[in-house]
C-alpha positions in Angstrom: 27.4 -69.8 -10.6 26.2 -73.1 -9.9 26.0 -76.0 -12.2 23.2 -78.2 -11.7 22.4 -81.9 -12.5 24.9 -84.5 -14.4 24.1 -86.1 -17.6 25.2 -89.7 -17.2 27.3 -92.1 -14.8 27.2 -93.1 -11.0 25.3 -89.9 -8.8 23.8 -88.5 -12.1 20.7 -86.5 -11.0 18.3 -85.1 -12.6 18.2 -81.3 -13.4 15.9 -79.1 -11.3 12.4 -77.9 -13.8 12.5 -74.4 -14.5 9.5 -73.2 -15.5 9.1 -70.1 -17.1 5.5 -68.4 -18.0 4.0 -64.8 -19.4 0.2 -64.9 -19.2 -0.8 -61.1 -20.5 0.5 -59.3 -23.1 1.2 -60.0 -27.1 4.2 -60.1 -29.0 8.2 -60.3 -29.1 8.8 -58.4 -26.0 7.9 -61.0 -23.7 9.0 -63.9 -25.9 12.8 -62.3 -26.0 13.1 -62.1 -22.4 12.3 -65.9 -22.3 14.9 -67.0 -24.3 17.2 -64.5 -22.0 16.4 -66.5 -19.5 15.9 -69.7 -21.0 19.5 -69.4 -22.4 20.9 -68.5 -18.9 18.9 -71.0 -17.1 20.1 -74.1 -19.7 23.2 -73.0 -18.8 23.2 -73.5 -15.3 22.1 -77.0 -15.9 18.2 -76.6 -15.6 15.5 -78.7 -17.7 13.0 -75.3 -19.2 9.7 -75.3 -20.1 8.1 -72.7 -21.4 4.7 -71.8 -21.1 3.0 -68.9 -23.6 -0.4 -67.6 -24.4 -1.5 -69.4 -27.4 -3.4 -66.2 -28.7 0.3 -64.1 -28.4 0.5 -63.5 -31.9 3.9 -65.9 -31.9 5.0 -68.3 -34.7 4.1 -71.5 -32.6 6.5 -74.0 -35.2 9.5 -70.8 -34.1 8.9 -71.7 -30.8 8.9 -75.6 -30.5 12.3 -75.0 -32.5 14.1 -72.9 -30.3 16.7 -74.9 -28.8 16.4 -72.5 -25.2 13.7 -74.6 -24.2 13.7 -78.2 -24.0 9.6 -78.0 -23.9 7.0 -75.6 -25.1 3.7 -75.5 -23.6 1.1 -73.1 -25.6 -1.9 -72.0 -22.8 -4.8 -71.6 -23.9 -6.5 -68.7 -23.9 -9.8 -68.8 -21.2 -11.6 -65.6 -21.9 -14.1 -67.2 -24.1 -15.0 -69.2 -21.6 -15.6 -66.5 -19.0 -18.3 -63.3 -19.4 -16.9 -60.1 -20.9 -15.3 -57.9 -18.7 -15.2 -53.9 -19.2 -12.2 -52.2 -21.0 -11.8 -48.9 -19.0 -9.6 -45.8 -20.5 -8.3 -43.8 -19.7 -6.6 -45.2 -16.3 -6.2 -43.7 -12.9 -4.3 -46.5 -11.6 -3.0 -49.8 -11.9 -6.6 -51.0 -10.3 -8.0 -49.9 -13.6 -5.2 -51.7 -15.5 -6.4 -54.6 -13.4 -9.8 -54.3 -14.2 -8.9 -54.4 -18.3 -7.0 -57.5 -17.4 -10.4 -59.3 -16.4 -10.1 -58.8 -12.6 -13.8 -57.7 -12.2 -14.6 -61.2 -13.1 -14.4 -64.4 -10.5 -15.5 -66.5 -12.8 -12.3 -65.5 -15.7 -9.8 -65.8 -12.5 -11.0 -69.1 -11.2 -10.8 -70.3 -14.9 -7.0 -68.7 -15.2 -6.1 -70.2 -12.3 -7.4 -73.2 -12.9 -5.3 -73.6 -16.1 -2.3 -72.6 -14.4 -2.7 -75.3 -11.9 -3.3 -77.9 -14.9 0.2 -76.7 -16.1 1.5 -76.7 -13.0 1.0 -80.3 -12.5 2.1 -81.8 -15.4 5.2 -79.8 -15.7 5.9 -80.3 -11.3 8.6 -77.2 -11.5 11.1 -76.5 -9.0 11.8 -72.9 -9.9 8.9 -70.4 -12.3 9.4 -67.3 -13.5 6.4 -65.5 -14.1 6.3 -62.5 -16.4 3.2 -60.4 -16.0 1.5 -63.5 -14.8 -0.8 -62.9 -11.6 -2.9 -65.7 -11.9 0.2 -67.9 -12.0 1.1 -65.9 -9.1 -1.6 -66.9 -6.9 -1.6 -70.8 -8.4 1.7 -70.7 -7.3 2.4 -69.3 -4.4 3.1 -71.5 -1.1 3.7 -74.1 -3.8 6.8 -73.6 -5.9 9.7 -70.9 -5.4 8.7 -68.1 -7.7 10.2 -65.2 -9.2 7.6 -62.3 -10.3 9.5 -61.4 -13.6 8.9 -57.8 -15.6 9.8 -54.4 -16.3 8.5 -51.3 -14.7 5.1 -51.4 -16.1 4.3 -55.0 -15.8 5.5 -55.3 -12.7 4.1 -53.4 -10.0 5.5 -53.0 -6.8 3.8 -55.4 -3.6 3.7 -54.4 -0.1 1.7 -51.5 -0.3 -2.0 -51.3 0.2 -3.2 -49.4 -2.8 -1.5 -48.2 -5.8 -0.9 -44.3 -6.2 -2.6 -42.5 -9.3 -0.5 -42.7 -12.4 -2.6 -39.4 -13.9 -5.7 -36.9 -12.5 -8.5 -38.7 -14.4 -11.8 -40.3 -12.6 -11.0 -44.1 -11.2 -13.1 -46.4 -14.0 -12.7 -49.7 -11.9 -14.2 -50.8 -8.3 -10.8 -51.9 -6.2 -13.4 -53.7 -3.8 -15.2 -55.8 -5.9 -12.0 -56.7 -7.4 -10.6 -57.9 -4.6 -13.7 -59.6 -3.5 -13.3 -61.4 -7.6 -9.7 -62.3 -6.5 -11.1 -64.0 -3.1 -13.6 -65.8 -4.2 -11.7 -67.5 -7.3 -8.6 -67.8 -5.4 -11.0 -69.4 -2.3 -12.6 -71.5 -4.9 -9.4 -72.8 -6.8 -7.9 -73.4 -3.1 -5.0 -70.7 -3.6 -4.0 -68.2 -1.3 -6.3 -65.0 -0.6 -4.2 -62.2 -1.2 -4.7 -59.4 1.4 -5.0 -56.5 -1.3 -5.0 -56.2 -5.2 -0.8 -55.1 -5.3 -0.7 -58.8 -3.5 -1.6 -60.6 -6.8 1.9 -59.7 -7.8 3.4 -61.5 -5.1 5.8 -63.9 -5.0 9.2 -65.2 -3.0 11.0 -62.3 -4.8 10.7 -59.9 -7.4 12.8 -59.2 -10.2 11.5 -55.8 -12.1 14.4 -55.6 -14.9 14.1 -51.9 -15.6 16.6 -49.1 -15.7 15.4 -46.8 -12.4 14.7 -43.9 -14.1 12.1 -45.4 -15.8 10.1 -46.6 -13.2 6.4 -44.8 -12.6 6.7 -46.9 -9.5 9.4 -45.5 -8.1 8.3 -43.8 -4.9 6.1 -46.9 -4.0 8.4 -49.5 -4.9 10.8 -50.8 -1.9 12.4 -54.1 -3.7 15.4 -53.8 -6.2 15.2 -52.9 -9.7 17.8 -54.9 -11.8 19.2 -53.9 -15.1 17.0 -54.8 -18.6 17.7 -57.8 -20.1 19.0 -57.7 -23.4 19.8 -60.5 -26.3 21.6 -58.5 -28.6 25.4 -56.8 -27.7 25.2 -53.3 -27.3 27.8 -50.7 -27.5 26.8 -49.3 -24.5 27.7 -45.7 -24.4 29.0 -45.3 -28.0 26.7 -42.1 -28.7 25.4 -41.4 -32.3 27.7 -42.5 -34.7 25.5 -42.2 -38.0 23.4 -39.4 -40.2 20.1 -41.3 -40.5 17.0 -40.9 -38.3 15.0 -44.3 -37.0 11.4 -44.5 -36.5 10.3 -47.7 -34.9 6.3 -47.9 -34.7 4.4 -51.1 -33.6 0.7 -52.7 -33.7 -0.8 -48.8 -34.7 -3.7 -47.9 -36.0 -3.0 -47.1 -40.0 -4.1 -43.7 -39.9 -2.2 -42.6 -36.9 0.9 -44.4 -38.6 0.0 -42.1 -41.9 -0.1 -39.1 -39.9 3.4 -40.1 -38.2 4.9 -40.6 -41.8 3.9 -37.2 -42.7 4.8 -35.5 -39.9 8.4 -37.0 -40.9 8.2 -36.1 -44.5 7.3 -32.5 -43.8 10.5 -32.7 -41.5 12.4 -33.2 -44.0 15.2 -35.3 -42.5 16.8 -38.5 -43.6 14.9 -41.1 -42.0 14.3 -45.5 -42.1 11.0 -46.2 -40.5 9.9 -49.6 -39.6 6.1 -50.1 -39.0 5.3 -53.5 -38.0 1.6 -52.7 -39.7 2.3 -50.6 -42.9 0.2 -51.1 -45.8 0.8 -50.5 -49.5 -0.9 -47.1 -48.6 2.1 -46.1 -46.3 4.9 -47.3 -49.1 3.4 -45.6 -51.7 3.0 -42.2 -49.0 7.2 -42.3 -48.3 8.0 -43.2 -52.1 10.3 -40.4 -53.4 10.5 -38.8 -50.0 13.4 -38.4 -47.3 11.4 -41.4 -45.2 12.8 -44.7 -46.6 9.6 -46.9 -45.0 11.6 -50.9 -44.7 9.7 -53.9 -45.6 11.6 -55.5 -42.7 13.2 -54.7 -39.7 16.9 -54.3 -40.0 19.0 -55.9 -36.8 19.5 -53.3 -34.1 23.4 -53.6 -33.8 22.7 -51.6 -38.0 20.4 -49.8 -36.6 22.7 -48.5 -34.1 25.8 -47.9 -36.0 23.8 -46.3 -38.4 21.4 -43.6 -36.1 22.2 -40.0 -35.0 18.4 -39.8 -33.7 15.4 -42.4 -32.9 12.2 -41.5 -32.4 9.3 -43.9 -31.6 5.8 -44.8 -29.8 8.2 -46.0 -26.5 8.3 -49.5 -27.1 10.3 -51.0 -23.9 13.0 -52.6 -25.6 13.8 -49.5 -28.7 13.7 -46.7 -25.7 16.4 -49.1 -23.6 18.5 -49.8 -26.6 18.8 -45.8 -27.0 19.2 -44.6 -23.5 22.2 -47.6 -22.9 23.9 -47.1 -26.3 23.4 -43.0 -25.7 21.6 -42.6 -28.8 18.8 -39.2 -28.0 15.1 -39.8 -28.9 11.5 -38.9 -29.1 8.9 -40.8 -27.6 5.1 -40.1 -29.6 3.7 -42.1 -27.0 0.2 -43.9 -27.8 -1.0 -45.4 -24.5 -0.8 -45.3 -20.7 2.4 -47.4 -20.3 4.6 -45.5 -23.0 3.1 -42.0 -21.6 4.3 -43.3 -18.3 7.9 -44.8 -19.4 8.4 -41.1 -21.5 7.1 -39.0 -18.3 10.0 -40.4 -15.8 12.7 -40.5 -18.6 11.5 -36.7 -20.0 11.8 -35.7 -15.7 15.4 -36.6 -16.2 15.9 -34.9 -18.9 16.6 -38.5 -21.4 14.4 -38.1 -24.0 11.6 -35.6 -25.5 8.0 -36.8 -25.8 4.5 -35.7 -27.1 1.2 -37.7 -26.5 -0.7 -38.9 -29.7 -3.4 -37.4 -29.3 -6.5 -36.4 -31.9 -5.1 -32.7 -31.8 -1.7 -33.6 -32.4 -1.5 -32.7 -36.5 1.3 -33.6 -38.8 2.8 -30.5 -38.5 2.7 -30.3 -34.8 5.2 -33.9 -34.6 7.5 -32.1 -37.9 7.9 -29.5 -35.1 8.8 -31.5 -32.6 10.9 -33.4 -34.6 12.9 -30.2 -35.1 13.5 -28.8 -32.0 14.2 -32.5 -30.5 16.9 -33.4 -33.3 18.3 -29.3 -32.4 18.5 -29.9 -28.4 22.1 -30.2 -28.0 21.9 -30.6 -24.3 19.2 -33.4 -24.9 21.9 -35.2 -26.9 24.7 -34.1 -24.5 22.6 -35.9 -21.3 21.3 -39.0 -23.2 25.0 -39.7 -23.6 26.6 -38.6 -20.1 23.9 -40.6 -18.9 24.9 -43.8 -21.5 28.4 -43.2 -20.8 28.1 -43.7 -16.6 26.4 -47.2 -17.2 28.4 -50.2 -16.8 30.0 -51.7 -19.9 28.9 -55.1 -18.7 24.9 -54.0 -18.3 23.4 -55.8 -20.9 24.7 -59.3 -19.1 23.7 -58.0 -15.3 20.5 -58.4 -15.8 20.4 -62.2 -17.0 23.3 -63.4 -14.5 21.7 -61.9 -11.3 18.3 -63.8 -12.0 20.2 -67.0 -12.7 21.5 -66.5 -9.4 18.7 -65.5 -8.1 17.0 -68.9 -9.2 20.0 -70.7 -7.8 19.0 -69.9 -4.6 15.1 -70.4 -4.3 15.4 -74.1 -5.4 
């Protein structure tokens, strides 16, 4: 592993800039795997930036505090300054993803890129990682060595020509005039012209952190796949050790959250749910009841020593800390990117999964509670599976893209 820079004394030079950047997408997700590979990065010697979305729902005095960075830059947030741009759902493929993201618009790419040339000036990197950043991407590229930073869903594969359906629904968006959007702000903003939309994803290498079969890429996707990165020590392989249930539910509506929580009650088994939106509503639902709803989130290395089941809406992080610790689970999966994760993992037999959808009643998920928390063999593969992972997994992941920086700059 190299060391770079020296502090003080005769021959001290400076440490190389490491800039590190997520563009879309809200939450802790993206900020843990920062401070993964902030922490790594600091520890090779690098000076870190980071930059965030300042409309990422993240405590901004949290941020200028942690010590993985040595600056924060909060980027603001150009959509107000562009013309709306069309929501499609569902999605056909990642064109239509695309389109949600504001690619039908030259003028909201031109004013992206734009800001991510601003940054990229005052911070003069000599290493980024972008995480789900395109627009970075294209500011970037032929300018600074960059590393294209996700996991299977935020990270599509490059070097194809057009993506491959993820579902048999009608295409919403217009992969032409997207592309011509793309030209004209990336002409405009004097960036490269990518050759096709899976381009905007390109960059000197690609690092998609994902456990393979996850990946709805797979069969288009020619580049490595590296192991998740994780910030918390995992018992990889240790299988359910516990009696209670977990229920991990994020950012959901409050009345498909109420019809989880009683699907769960009518289940009848012993169960801590976490709901990063419950109301007074849902407390007062679980009082008295076998479902003990927290106020807070308990640490995961509890959670784990305490869980003979999980079940939640396939959160990227809760599904990996259950497949590596061999923990079995149900995935009620509420959009196109936890539908896709529990489709690949359900093919290898890893999980069981239902779709939230407006027919699925409270006694439909108390059923399929049952019969996933019966499956023996689902429980006997999630931990064969856990159990022929590497012990060292969890630290793969953030070593090989440290050395993988080491030797762009």
């Amino acid at each position: 592993m190299k060391r770079h820079g020296k502090l003080d004394g005769p021959g001290a030079r400076a440490a190389p800039r490491a800039l590190l950047a997520w563009e879309y997408g809200a939450g802790l997700g993206h900020m843990r795997g920062m401070e993964i590979i902030g922490q790594e990065l600091k520890s090779r010697g690098y000076y870190v930036i980071l930059a965030y979305p300042d409309n990422a729902g993240i405590n901004h005095d949290a941020v200028r505090q942690n010590t993985h960075f040595d600056e924060v830059v909060p980027v603001a947030d150009v959509r107000q300054l562009t013309v709306p741009f069309r929501r499609p759902t569902p999605r056909r493929t990642y064109a239509d993803v695309l389109e949600r993201m504001g690619f039908g618009s030259a003028k909201f790419l031109y004013a992206r890129i734009k800001v991510w040339q601003t940054i990229l000036a005052q911070a003069a990197p000599h290493i980024i990682v972008a995480d789900f950043a395109p627009c970075l991407l294209m500011a970037a590229r032929h300018r600074v060595p960059t590393i294209a930073f996700g996991n299977a869903y935020t990270l599509p594969p490059t070097g194809i020509a057009t993506y491959a359906p993820f579902q048999n629904v009608p295409l919403v968006s217009n992969p032409g005039a997207m592309l011509e959007s793309v030209h004209k702000a990336a002409g405009l903003a004097g960036c490269y012209q990518p050759e096709n939309l899976p381009e905007v994803f390109a960059a000197d290498a690609q690092f998609c952190a994902t456990l393979p079969q996850m990946d709805p890429f797979a069969s288009q996707r020619s580049q490595n796949v590296f192991p998740p990165l994780f910030d918390m020590a995992l018992d990889v392989g240790q299988g359910p050790i516990g009696d209670t249930i977990f229920a991990y539910f994020t950012d959901c509506a409050a009345d498909v959250l109420t019809k989880v929580l009683r699907g769960l009650i009518g289940f009848g088994g012993k169960t801590q749910v976490y709901g990063t939106l419950a109301t007074d509503d849902h407390h007062k639902l679980c009082r008295n009841t076998c479902v003990d709803l927290l106020q807070a989130t308990l640490p995961m290395a509890d959670i784990l020593r305490k869980s003979r089941f999980a079940v939640s809406f396939g959160s990227f992080g809760t599904v990996n800390a259950m497949l590596l610790t061999g923990i079995p689970q149900l995935i009620v999966s509420t959009d196109v990117e936890k539908s896709l994760y529990a489709r690949e993992l359900k093919r290898h037999g890893l999980v069981a999964s239902v779709q939230n959808k407006a027919e699925l009643s409270e006694a439909d998920i108390g059923n399929v509670m049952q019969a996933a928390t019966d499956d023996s063999a689902l429980a006997e593969r999630t931990l064969a599976f856990a159990r022929s992972l590497p012990k060292d997994i969890c630290d793969q992941g953030r070593v090989a893209l440290g050395d993988l920086a080491d030797t762009l700059i």
